[in-house]
ZAKOLFI-423319 format. One record per residue: y, z, x of N, C-alpha, C in turn; residue in three letters. Coordinates in steps of 0.1 Angstrom, whole numbers, plus 2048, in hexadecimal, padded with zeros to 3 digits. Layout:
ZAKOLFI-423319
YZXYZXYZXALA;...
//
This chain:
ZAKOLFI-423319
6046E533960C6E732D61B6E4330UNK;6246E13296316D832E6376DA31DUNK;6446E032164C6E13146586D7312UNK;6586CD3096606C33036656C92FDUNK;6716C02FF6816C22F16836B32EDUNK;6866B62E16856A82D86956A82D2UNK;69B69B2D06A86A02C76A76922BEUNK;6A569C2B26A169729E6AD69029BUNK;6AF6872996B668228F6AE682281UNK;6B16842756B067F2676B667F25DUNK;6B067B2536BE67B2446B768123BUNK;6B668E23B6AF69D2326B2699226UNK;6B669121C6B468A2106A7692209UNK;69C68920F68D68A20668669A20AUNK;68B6A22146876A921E68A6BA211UNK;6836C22166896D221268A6D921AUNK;6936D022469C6DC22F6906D823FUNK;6956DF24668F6DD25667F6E5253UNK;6826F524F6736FE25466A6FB24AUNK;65D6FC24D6526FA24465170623BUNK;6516FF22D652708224646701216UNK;64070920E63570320663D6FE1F9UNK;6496FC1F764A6F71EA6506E71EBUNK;64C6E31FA6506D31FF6526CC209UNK;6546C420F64F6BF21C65B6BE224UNK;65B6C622E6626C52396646BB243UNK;6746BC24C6726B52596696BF263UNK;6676C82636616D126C6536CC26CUNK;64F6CC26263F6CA25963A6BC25FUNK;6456B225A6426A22616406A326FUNK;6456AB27A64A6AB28663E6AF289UNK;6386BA2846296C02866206BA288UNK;6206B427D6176A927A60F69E27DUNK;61C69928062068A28661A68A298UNK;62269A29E61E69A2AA61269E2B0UNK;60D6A32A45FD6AA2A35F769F2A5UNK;5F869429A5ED6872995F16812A7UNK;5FB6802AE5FE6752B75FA6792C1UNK;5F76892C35F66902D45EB6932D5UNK;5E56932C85D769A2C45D16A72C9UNK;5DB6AF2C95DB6BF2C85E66C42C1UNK;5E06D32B85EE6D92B65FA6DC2B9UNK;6056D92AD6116D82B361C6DE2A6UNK;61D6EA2AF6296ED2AA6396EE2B0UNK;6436EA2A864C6E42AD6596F42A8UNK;6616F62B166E7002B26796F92ACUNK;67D6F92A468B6F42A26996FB2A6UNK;6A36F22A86AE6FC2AB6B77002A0UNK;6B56F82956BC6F72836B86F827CUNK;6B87022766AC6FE2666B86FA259UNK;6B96EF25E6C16E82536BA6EB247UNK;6C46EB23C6BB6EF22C6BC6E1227UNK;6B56DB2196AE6D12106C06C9210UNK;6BB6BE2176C86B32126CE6B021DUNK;6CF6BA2296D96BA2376D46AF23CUNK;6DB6A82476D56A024B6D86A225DUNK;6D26982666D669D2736D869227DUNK;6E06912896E068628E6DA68C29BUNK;6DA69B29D6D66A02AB6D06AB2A6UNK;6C76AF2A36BF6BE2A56B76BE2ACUNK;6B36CA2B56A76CE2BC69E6D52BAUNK;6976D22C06896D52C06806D42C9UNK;6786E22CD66E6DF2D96616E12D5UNK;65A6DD2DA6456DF2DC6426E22E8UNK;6366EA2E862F6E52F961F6DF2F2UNK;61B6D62FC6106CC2FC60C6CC309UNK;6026C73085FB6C53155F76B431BUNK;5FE6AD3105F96A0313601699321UNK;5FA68D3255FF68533160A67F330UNK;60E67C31F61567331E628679326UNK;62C66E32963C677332641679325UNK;64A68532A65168E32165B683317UNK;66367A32266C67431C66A663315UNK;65666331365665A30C64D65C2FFUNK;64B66A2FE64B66A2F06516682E7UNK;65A6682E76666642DB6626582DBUNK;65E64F2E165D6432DA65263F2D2UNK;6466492D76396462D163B64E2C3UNK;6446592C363F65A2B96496562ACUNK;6536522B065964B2A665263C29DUNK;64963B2A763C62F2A3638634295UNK;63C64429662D64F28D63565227EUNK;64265428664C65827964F65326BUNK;65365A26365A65425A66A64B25BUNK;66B64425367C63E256683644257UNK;68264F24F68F65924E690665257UNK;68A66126068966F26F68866427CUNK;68E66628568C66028E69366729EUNK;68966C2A968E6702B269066D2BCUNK;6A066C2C06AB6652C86A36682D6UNK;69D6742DA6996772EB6936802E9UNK;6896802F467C68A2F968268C30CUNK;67D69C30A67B69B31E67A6A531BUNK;6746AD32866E6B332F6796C2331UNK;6776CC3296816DB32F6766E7333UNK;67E6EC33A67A6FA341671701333UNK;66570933865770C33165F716323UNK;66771E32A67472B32567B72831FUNK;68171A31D68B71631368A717304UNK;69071A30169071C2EC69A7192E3UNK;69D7102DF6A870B2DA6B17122D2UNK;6AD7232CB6B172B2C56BA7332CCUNK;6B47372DB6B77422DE6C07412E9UNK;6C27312ED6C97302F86D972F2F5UNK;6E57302FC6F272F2F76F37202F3UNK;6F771F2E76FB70F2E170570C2DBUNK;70D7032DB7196FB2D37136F72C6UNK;7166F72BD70B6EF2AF71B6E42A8UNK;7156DC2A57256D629E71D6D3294UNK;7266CF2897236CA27E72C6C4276UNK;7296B826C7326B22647316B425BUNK;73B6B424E73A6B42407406AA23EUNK;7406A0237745693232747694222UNK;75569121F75869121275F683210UNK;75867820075D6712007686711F4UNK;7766721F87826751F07896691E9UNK;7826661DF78A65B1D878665E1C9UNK;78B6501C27896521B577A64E1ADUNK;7746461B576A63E1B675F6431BAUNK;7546431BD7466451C474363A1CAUNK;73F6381DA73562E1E272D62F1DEUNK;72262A1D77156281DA70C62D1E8UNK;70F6211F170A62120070E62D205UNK;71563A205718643206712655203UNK;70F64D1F370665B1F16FB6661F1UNK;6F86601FF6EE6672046F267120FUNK;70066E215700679220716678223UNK;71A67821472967D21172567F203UNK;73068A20373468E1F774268B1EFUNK;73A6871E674767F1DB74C68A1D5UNK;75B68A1D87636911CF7716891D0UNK;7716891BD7806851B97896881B7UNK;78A6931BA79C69D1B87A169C1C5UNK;7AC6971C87B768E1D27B56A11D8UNK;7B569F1EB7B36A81F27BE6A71FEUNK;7C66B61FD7CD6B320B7CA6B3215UNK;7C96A921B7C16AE2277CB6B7233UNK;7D86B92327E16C32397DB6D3235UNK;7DA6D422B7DA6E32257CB6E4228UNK;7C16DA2297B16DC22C7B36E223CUNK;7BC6DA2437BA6DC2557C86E625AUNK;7C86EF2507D26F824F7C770724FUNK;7C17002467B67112427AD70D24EUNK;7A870124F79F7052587A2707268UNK;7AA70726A7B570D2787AD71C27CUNK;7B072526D7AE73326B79E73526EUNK;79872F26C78B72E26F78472E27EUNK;78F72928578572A29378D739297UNK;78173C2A377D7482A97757522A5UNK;77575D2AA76A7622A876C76C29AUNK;76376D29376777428175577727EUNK;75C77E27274E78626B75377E25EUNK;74577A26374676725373A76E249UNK;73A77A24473577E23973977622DUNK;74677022A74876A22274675B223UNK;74475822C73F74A22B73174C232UNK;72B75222871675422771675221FUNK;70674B2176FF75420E6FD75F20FUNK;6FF7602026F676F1FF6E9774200UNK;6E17682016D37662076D176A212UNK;6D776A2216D676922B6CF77822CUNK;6C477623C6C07812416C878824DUNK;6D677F2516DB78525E6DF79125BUNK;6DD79C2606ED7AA2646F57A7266UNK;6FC79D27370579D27870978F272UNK;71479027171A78426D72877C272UNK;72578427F73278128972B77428FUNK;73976828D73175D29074275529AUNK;73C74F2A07467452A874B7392A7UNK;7577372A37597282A17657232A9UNK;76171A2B17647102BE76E70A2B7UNK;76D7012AF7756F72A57716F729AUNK;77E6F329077C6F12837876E827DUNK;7846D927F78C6CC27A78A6C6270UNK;7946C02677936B625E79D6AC25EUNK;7946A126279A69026179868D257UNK;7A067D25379E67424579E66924BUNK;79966024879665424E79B647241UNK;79F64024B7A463223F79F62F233UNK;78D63323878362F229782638220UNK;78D64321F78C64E21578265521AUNK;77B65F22477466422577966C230UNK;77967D22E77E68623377068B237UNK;77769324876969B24C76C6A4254UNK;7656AC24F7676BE25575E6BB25FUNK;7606BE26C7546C32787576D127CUNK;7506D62807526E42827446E928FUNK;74C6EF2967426F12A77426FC2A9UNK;7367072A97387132AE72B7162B4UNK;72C7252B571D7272BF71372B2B4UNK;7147302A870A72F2A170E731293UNK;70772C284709733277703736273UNK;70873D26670374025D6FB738251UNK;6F07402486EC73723F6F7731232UNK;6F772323470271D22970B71E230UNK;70E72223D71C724240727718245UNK;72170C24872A70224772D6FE238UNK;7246FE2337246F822772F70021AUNK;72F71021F73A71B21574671521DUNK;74971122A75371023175A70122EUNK;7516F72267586EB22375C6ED215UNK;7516F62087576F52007656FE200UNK;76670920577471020878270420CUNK;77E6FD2177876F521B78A6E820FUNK;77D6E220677F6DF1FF7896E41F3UNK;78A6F31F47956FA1E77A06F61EAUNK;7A16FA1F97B06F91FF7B56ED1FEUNK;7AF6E11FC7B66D41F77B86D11EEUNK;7B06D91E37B76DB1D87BF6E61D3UNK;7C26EF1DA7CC6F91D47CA7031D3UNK;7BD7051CE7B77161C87B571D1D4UNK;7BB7171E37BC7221E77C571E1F4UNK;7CC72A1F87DB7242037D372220DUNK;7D871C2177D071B2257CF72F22CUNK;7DC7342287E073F2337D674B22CUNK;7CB7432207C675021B7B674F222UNK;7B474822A7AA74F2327A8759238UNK;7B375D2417B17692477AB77323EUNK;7B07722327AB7802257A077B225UNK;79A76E21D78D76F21C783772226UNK;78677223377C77523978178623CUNK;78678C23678A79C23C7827A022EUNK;78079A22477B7A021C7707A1219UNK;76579722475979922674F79821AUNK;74D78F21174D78D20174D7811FEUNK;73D77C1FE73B7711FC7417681F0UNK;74876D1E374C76E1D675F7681D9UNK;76176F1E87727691EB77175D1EFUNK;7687571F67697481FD76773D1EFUNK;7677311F276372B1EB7577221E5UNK;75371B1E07447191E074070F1E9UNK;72E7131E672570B1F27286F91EDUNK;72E6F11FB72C6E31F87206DC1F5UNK;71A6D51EF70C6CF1ED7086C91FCUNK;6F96CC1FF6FA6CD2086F76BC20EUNK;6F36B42056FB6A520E7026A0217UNK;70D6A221371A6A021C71D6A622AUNK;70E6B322C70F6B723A7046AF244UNK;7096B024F6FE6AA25C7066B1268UNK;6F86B32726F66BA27C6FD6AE286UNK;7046B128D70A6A52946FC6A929FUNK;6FF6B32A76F86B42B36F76C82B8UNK;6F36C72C16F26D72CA6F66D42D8UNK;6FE6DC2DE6FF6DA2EF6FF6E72F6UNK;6F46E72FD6EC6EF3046EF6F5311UNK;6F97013156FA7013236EE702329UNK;6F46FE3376EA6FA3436E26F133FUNK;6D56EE34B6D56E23476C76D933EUNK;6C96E23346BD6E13256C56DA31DUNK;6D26D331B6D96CF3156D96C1316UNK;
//
């Protein structure tokens, strides 16, 4: 028996989020699946994201153990033979039996792409978000300054969520604009919350437009109140850049 780590790329478009859930077909579900038929024994697969319906990913992980011959680091090719177009996994190999993509210390980044003009791309709408109210992007990378370090992001959760703790860590928190009108929040920390990139773009989203000063984060997060931040961005415009793994499972 031999435990594989896989890293997912896909475009969560058609998808309802990463975990297997009965009201529609998952990346989890495909991965199952897919690597069931190809290995020809049960296979269930760990993810390190349970991205929700629409996210998309250029790096998530995910491990199995199998028993097959095949080397660790050429499955990824067989089984992208098996896949659908819209999933496709960048590398397979070979980690320690103990490894778990949840539990070990991780960097997680992530992007939010906003497309800021007056117009809609077409070729775009599947993974930026169109919005047309002219955005500062000074007063966006002003608030989101206030955002890194360590904080109790109660206010940037759902209200859904099952965590207690909601002390969460943030490494970085940037926003560029690029020539083609298209601004992007990345944000890198060691773990979040549910929705919580997504409350943390639409917030930064207010701040470019006004309804809120940059210097008023510090309050919203002291007031722990999901109702002070601002709303959940649609969840399109997000993707999982990647995870980086100390030692050497990374």
């Amino acid at each position: 028996m031999k435990r594989v780590k896989l890293i997912v790329a896909y475009e969560g478009t058609n998808y309802c989020g990463w975990q297997v859930q009965p009201n529609g077909i998952t990346i989890e579900e495909v991965l199952n699946r897919t690597l069931s038929e190809l290995l020809g024994e049960e296979i269930q697969v760990i993810g390190a994201s349970r991205t929700d319906a629409g996210v998309h990913s250029l790096g998530n992980v995910a491990v199995f153990d199998t028993q097959t011959r095949i080397p660790a680091e050429k499955i990824c090719y067989a089984l992208n033979q098996w896949l659908p177009e819209d999933i496709a996994v960048q590398s397979s190999c070979q980690v320690e039996a103990d490894f778990h993509p949840r539990r070990c210390y991780s960097e997680k980044t992530y992007e939010y792409r906003i497309l800021n003009r007056k117009i809609p791309i077409p070729t775009l709408r599947r993974d930026t978000y169109f919005y047309y109210r002219a955005l500062d992007v000074e007063n966006m990378q002003k608030a989101a300054a206030f955002l890194v370090g360590e904080h109790d992001f109660r206010s940037f959760c759902s209200v859904r969520t099952s965590a207690e703790d909601t002390v969460r860590k943030i490494l970085s928190c940037t926003v560029t604009k690029s020539q083609e009108d298209i601004i992007t929040i990345r944000v890198t920390g060691t773990g979040f919350l549910y929705n919580m990139v997504r409350i943390i773009a639409g917030t930064l989203i207010s701040a470019g437009v006004g309804e809120f000063a940059p210097e008023s984060i510090p309050e919203i997060l002291q007031k722990k109140d999901r109702g002070a931040a601002g709303p959940t961005a649609p969840a399109h415009g997000l993707t999982m850049i990647g995870i980086n793994y100390g030692g050497g499972n990374g």
